[in-house]
Backbone bond lengths (Angstrom), bond angles and torsions (degrees), N, CA, C in turn:
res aa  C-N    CA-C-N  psi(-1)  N-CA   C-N-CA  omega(-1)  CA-C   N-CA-C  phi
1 X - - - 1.446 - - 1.522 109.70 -
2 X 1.365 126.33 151.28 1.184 145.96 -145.34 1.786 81.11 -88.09
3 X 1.549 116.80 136.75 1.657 96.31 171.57 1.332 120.61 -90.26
4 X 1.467 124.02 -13.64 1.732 136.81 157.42 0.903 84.54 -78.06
5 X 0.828 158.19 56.68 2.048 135.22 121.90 1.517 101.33 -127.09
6 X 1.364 119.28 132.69 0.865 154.83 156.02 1.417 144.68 -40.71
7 X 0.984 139.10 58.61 1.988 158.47 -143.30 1.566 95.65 -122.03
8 X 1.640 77.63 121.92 1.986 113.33 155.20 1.429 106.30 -117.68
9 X 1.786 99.46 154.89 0.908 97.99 152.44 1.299 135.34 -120.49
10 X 1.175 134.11 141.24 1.306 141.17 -131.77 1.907 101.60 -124.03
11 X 1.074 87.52 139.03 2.043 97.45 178.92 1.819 111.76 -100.19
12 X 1.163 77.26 157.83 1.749 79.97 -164.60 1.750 102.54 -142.66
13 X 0.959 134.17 108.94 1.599 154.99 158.81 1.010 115.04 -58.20
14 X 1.556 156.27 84.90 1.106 141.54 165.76 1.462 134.52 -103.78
15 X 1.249 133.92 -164.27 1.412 125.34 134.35 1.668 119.27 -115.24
16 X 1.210 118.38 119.91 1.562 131.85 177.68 1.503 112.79 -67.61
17 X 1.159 113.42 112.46 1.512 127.55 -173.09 1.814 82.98 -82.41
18 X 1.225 121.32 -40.15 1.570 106.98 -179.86 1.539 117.95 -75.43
19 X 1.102 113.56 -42.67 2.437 109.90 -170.15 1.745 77.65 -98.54
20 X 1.703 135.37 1.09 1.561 113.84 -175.33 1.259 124.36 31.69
21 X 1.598 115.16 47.44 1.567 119.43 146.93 1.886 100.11 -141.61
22 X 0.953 88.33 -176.45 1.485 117.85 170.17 1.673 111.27 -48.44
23 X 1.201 142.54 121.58 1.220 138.30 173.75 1.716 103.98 -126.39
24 X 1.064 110.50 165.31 1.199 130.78 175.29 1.986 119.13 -141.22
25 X 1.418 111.90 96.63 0.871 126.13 -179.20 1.576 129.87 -99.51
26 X 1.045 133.84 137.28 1.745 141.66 163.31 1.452 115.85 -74.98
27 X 1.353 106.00 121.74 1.530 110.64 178.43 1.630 111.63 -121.80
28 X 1.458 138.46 125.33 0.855 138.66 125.32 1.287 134.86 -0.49
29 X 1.400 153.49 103.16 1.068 157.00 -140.23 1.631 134.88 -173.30
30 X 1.509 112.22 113.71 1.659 112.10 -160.58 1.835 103.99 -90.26
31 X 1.106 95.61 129.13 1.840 94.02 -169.81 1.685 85.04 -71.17
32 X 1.462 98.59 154.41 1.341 114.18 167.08 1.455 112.69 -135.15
33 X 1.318 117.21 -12.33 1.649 113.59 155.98 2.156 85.38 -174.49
34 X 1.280 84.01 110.43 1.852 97.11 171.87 1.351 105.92 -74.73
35 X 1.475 145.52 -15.06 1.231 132.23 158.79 1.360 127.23 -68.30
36 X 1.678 102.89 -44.77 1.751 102.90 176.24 1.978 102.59 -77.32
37 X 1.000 113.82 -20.31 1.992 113.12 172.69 1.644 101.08 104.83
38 X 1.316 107.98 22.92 1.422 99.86 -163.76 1.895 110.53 -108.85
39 X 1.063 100.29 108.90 1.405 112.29 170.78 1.344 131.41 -110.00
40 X 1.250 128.78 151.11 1.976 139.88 -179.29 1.935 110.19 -97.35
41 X 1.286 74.33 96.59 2.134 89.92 -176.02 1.809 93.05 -45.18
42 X 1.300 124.60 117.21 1.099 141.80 150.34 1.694 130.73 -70.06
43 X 1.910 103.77 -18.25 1.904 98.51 175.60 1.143 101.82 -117.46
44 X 0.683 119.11 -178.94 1.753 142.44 178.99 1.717 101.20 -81.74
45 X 1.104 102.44 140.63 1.738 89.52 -169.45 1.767 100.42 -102.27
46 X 1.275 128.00 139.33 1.141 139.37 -148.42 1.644 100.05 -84.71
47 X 0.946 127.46 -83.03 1.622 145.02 176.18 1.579 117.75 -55.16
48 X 1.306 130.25 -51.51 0.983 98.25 -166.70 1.721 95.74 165.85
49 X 1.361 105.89 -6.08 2.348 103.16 -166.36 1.324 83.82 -57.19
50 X 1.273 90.83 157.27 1.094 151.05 171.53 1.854 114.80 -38.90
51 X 1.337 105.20 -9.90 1.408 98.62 -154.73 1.848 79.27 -155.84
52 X 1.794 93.43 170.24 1.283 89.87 169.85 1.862 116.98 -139.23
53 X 1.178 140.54 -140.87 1.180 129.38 170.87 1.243 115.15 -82.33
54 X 1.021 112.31 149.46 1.814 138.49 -168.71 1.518 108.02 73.37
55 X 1.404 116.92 -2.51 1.694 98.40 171.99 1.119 129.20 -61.51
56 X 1.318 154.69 155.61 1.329 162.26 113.74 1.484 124.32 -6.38
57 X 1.424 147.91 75.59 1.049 130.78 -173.07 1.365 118.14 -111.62
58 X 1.026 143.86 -175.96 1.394 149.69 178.74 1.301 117.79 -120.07
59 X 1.711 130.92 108.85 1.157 138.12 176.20 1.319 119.44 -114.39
60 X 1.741 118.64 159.15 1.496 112.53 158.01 1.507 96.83 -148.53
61 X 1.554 107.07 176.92 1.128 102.78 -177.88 1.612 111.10 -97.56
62 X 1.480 107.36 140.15 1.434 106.02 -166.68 1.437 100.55 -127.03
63 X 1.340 99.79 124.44 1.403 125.88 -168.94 1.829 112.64 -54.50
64 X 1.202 131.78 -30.83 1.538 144.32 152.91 1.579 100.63 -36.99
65 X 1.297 114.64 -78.43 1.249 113.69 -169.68 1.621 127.22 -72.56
66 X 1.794 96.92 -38.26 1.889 94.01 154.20 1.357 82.98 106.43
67 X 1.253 131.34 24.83 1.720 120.67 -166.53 1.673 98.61 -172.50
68 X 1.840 107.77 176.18 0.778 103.64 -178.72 1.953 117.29 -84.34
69 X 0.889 131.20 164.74 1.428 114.18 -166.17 1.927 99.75 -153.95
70 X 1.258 88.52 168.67 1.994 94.07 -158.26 1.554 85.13 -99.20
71 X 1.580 108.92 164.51 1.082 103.86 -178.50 1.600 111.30 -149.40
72 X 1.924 101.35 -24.42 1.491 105.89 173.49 1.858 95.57 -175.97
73 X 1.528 99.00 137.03 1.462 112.63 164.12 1.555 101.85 -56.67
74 X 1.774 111.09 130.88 1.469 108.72 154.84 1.199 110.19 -110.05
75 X 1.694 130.52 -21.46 1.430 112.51 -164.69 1.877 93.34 -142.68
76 X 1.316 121.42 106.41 1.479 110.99 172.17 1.729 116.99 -63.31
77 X 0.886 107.09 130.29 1.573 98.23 161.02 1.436 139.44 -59.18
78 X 1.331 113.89 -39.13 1.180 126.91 179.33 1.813 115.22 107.78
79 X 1.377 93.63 8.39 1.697 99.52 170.33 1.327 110.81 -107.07
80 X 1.252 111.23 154.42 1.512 112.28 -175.11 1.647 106.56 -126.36
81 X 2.134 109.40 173.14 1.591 89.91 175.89 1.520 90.90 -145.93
82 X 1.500 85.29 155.47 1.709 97.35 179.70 1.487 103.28 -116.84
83 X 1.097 109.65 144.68 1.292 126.73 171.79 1.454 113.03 -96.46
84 X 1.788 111.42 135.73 1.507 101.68 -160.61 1.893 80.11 -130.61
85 X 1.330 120.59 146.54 1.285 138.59 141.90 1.580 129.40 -118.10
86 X 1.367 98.48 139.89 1.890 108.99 -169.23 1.367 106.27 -76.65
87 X 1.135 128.33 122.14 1.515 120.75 -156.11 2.132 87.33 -126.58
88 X 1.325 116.88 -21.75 0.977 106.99 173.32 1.441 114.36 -106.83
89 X 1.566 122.85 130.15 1.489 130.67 -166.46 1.907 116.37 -73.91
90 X 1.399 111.60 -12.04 1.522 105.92 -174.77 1.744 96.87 -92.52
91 X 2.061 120.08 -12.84 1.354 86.79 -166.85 1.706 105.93 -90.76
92 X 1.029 102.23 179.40 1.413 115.26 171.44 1.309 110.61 -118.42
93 X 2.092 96.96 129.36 1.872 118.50 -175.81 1.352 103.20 -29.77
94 X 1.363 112.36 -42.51 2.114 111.26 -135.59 1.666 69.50 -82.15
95 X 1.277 139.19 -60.26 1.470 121.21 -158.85 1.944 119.84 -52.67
96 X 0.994 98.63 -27.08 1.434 101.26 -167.66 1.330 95.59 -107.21
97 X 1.337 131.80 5.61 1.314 129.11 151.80 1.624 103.96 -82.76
98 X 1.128 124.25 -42.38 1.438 112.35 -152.56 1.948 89.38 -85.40
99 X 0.916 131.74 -15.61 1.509 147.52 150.69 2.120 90.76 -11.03
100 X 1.425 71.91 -95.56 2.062 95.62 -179.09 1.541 107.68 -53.57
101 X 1.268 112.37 -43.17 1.762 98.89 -173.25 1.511 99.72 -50.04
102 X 1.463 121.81 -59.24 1.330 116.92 -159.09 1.853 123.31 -74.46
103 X 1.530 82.24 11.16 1.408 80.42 170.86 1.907 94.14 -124.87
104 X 1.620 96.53 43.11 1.694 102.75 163.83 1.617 111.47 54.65
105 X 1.526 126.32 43.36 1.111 130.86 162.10 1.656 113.38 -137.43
106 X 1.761 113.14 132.11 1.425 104.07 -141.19 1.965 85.70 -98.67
107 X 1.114 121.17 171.28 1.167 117.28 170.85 1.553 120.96 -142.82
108 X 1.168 148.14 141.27 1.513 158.83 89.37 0.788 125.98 21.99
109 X 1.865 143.47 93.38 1.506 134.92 167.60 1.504 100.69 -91.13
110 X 1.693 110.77 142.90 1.346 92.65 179.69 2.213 90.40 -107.12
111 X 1.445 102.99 -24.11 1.535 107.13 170.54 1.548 96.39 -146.10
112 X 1.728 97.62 -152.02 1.584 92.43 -174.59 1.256 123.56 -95.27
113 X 1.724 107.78 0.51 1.557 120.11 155.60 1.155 149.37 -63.25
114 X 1.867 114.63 -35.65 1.098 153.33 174.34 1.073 148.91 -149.34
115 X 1.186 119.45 147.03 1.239 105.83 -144.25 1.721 91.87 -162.55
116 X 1.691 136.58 152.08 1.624 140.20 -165.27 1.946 84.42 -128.74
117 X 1.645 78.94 148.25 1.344 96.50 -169.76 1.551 98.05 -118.22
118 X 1.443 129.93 156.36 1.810 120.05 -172.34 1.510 65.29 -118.88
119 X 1.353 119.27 155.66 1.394 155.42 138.76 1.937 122.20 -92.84
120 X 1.411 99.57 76.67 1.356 95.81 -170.16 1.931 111.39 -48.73
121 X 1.402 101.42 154.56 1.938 92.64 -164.33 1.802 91.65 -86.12
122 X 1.003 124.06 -10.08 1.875 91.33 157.41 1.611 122.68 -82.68
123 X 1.399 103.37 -44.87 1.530 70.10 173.00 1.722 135.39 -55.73
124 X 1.423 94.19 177.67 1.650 103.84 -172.90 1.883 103.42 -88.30
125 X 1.184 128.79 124.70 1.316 133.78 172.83 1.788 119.80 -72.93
126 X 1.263 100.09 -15.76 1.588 88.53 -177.22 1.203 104.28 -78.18
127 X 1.456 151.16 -32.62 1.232 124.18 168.58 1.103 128.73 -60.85
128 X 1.209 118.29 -27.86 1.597 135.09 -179.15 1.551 97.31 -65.33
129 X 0.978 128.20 -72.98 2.085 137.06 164.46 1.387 112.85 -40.33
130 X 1.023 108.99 -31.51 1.961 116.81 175.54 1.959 89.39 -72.83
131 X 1.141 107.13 -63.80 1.455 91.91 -175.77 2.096 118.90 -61.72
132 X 1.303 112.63 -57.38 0.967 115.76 160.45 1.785 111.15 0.36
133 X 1.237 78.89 -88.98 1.608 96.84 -174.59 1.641 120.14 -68.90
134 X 1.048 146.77 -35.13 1.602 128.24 116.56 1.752 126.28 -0.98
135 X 1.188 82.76 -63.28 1.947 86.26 178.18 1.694 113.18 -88.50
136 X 1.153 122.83 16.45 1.288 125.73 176.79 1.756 84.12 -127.23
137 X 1.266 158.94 -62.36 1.330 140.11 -155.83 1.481 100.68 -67.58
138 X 1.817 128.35 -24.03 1.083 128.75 -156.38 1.795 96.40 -98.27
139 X 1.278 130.24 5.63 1.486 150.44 171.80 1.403 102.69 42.09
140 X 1.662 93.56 67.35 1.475 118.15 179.40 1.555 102.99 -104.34
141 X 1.608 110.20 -49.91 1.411 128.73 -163.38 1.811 108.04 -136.53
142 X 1.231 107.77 160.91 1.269 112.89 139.21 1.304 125.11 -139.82
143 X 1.662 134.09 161.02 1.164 125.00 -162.16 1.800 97.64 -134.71
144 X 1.530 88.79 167.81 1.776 103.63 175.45 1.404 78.19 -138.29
145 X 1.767 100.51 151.81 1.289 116.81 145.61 1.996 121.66 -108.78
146 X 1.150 96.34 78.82 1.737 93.05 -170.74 1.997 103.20 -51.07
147 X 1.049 91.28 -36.18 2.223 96.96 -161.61 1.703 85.95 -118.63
148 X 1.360 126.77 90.40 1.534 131.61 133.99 1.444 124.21 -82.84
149 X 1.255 131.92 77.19 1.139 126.95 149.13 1.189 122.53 -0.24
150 X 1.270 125.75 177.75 1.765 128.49 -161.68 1.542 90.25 -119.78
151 X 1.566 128.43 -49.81 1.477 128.71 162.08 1.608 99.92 -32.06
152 X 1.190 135.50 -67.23 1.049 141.33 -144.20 1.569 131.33 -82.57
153 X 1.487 92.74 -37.02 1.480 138.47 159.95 1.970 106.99 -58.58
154 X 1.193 104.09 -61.45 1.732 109.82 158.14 1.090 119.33 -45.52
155 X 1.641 133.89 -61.87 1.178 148.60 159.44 1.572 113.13 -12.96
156 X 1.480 118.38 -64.73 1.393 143.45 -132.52 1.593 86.64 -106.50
157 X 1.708 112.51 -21.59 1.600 104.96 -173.06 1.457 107.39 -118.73
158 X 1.120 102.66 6.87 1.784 119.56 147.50 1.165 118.94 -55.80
159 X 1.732 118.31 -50.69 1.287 123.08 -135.07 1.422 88.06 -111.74
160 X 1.545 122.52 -15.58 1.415 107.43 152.49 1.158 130.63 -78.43
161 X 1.272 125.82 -7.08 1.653 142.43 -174.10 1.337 103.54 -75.26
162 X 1.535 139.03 -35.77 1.227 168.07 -34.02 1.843 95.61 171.54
């Protein structure tokens, strides 16, 4: 992290469409004005929020939790994240991570099962989903997309047009 720039970390309440309860996660976060509450999500969000890295969100600190805490997306970025799980036991994370890096998308291990991928919003997603889905028919992986962007979402409904 940049040491003139400025990072909180910020709490996040959700509900996990993946463990399907309630989670409570820590996010990384670049202040962009601590008076209006507005910060730029710096991690990859683990479960499932609502939002993904580089958005804009709006926080304060809320006395329940004792910290600073999220409260609403103001500005999407236009990147989205997929959530990937290792569904086959001989591969190894770092390989099917370095899969996506080299097609310039950075990723998140949270163990050696899983691990969230950011889809920066310029690149193009259908190769990234062309592979996806390759490595999920080949019952290597399976994926969620909790945060598809509308860039991305276009992308992906291209490649069914196709």
């Amino acid at each position: 992290m940049n040491q003139e720039t400025k990072y909180e970390k910020i709490l996040v309440r959700y509900y996990s469409n993946v463990l399907e309860e309630v989670v409570v996660e820590t996010l990384w976060a670049e202040t962009i004005n601590k008076e209006k509450g507005l910060y730029k999500v710096d991690n990859i969000p683990f479960y499932g929020a609502n939002f993904s890295s580089d958005d804009i969100v709006f926080a304060e600190y809320d006395r329940n939790e004792e910290r600073l805490t999220f409260r609403k997306v103001i500005e999407f970025s236009g990147n989205s994240t997929i959530q990937v799980i290792i569904i086959n036991n001989k591969v190894n994370i770092n390989e099917i991570r370095a899969i996506f890096n080299n097609l310039e998308c950075i990723s998140e291990a949270l163990n050696d099962k899983y691990f969230v991928i950011e889809i920066p919003t310029k690149i193009n997603y259908k190769p990234i989903f062309i592979k996806l889905i390759d490595l999920e028919e080949k019952k290597i992986i399976s994926f969620a997309e909790p945060v598809l962007s509308e860039k991305h979402n276009n992308d992906k409904t291209a490649l069914n047009k196709n």
